[in-house]
C-alpha positions, 0 to 999 in steps of 0.5 A, spaced: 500 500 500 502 506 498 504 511 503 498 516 505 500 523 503 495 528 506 498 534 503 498 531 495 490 528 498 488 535 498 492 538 493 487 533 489 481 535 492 481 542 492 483 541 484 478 536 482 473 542 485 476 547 482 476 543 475 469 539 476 471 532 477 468 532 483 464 525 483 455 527 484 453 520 486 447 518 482 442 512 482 442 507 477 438 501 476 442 495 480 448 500 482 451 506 483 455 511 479 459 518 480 457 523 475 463 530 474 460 536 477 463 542 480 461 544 487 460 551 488 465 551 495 471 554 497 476 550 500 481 555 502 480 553 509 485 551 515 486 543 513 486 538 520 488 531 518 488 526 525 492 521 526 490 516 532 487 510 534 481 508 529 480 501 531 473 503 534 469 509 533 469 513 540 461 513 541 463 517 549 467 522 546 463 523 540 457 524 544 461 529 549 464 533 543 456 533 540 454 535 547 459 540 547 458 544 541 451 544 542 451 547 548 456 552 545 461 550 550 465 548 544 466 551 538 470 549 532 478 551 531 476 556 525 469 558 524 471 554 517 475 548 516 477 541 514 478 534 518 481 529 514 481 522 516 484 516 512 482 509 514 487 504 511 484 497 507 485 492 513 481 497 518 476 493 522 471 497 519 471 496 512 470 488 512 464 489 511 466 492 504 466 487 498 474 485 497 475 488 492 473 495 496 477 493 502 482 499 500 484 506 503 478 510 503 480 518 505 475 522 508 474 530 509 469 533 513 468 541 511 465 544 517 462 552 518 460 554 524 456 560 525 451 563 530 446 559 528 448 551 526 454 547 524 454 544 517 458 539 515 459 538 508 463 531 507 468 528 501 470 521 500 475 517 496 478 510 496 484 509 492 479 505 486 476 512 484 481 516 480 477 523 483 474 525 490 467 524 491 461 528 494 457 525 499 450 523 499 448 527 506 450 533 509 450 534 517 447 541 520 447 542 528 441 548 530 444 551 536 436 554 537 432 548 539 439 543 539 436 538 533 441 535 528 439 532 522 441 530 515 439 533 508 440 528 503 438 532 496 433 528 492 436 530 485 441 524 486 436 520 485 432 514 489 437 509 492 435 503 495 433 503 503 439 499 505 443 503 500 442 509 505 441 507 511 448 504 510 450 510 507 448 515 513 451 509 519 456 510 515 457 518 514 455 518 522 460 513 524 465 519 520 463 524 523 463 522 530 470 520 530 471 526 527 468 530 532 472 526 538 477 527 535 477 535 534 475 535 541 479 532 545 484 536 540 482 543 542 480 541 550 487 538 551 492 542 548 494 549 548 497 553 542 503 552 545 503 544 545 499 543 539 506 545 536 509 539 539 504 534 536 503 538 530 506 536 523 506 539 516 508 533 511 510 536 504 506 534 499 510 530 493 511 532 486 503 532 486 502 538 490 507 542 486 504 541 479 497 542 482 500 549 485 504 551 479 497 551 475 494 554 480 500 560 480 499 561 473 492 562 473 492 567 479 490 563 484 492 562 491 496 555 493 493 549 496 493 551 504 498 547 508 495 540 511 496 540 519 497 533 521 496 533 529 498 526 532 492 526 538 496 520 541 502 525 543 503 527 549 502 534 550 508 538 553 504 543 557 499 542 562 491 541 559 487 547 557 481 548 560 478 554 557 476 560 561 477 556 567 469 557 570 467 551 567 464 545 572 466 538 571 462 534 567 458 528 571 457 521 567 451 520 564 447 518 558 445 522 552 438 521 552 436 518 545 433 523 540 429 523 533 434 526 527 429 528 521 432 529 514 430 536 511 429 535 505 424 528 505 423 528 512 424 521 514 425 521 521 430 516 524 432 515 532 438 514 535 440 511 541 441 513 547 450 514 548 454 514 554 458 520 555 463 523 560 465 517 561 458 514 563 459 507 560 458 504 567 452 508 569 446 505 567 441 506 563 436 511 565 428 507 565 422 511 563 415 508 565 409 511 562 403 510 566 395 512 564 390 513 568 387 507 567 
């Protein structure tokens, strides 16, 4: 398997949006296939790739993370920025893939962050896809009334329901390792010791042509990709914000309805562990009638 370069994979990213080689999913009778189509995003923004342990996903953490943001205790390193992650062929989550899929599969998470809701914006690609794909959902976090919820645009076409629910479970199972993952980067290391985790990993050859084009045509270089290794120790004691947060109890957070703008459908999630609540059991609700 040849080495990840994160770098070079967003290089191709950001060219491929810019040239309109972006792959649009498109539902056909008995399959899938990816359509050219050129988003209209900037991808101008700061550029996280997250190393770590991506054996499981983080249920607890990504929980915390969630909980975090929408109580606004948490908020995003800028108000737009990317996450990358990059699961390689032999990750225990992609065995349910057929064989022939069981190769790297990179994901980017765009995110904007303003006063009102999150929006995530996701990409994927694998390495038997010569050009990045737009993913079917996008996530939005609502502040106001602390509802999250999918959109998926009809326009793509009617993919079977097995097809989306695994597609969304999917999409969720990223997200929530992002999420973890950025949290635990922003609550637990300070700009001083980000700087010790903190790598920029030169792009190859690949970036170099890509930026030369981007040169000749006015354009500003592909950002620099920050590769921070969340399992380096930091080297100065952890941040706590403005230091008048309370500590947080082990709890459960309770299961919640998550409705897809555009069709509606509407899906439960399960209640999930959070602060370490993994030993706490389960709240129980007993509804009664008069009779």
């Amino acid at each position: 398997m040849a080495e990840f370069n994160a770098q070079d994979a967003y290089a191709k990213l950001v060219e491929d949006i810019r040239i309109g080689l972006i792959g649009r999913p498109l539902a056909i009778p008995g399959g899938t296939k990816y359509v050219p189509f050129r988003p209209d995003i900037d991808m101008n923004v700061p550029v996280f790739h997250l190393t770590g342990e991506w054996k499981h996903v983080p249920l607890d953490e990504g929980g915390a993370a969630i909980d975090a943001l929408l109580q606004r205790e948490f908020h995003l390193p800028y108000s737009r920025c990317g996450f990358m992650m990059s699961l390689p062929g032999t990750h225990s989550g992609l065995q349910h893939l057929k064989p022939r899929f069981r190769v790297r599969h990179s994901y980017v998470l765009l995110m904007e962050e303003d006063d009102e809701q999150v929006h995530i914006i996701p990409f994927m690609k694998n390495e038997l896809m010569p050009h990045w794909a737009r993913q079917l959902f996008d996530i939005y976090f609502d502040f106001a009334s602390g509802d999250i919820s999918t959109m998926y645009d009809p326009a793509w076409g009617s993919f079977p329901a097995d097809f989306i629910t695994n597609v969304e479970g999917s999409l969720w199972s990223r997200m929530f390792t992002v999420m973890a993952n950025a949290h635990k980067m922003m609550m637990t290391r300070s700009d001083e010791s980000m700087g010790n985790a903190a790598k920029v990993i030169a792009g190859s050859e690949v970036t170099t042509k890509i930026n030369g084009r981007r040169e000749k045509m006015n354009l500003p270089p592909v950002p620099r990709v920050i590769t921070i290794d969340l399992t380096a120790p930091p080297s100065v004691p952890s941040r706590t914000g403005t230091g008048k947060g309370t500590t947080k109890r082990a709890h459960f957070r309770r299961g919640s309805w998550h409705t897809r703008k555009a069709t509606g459908i509407r899906s439960w999630h399960p209640p999930v562990a959070v602060h370490g609540g993994g030993e706490v059991v389960p709240p129980w609700y007993e509804v009664k009638t008069p009779h």
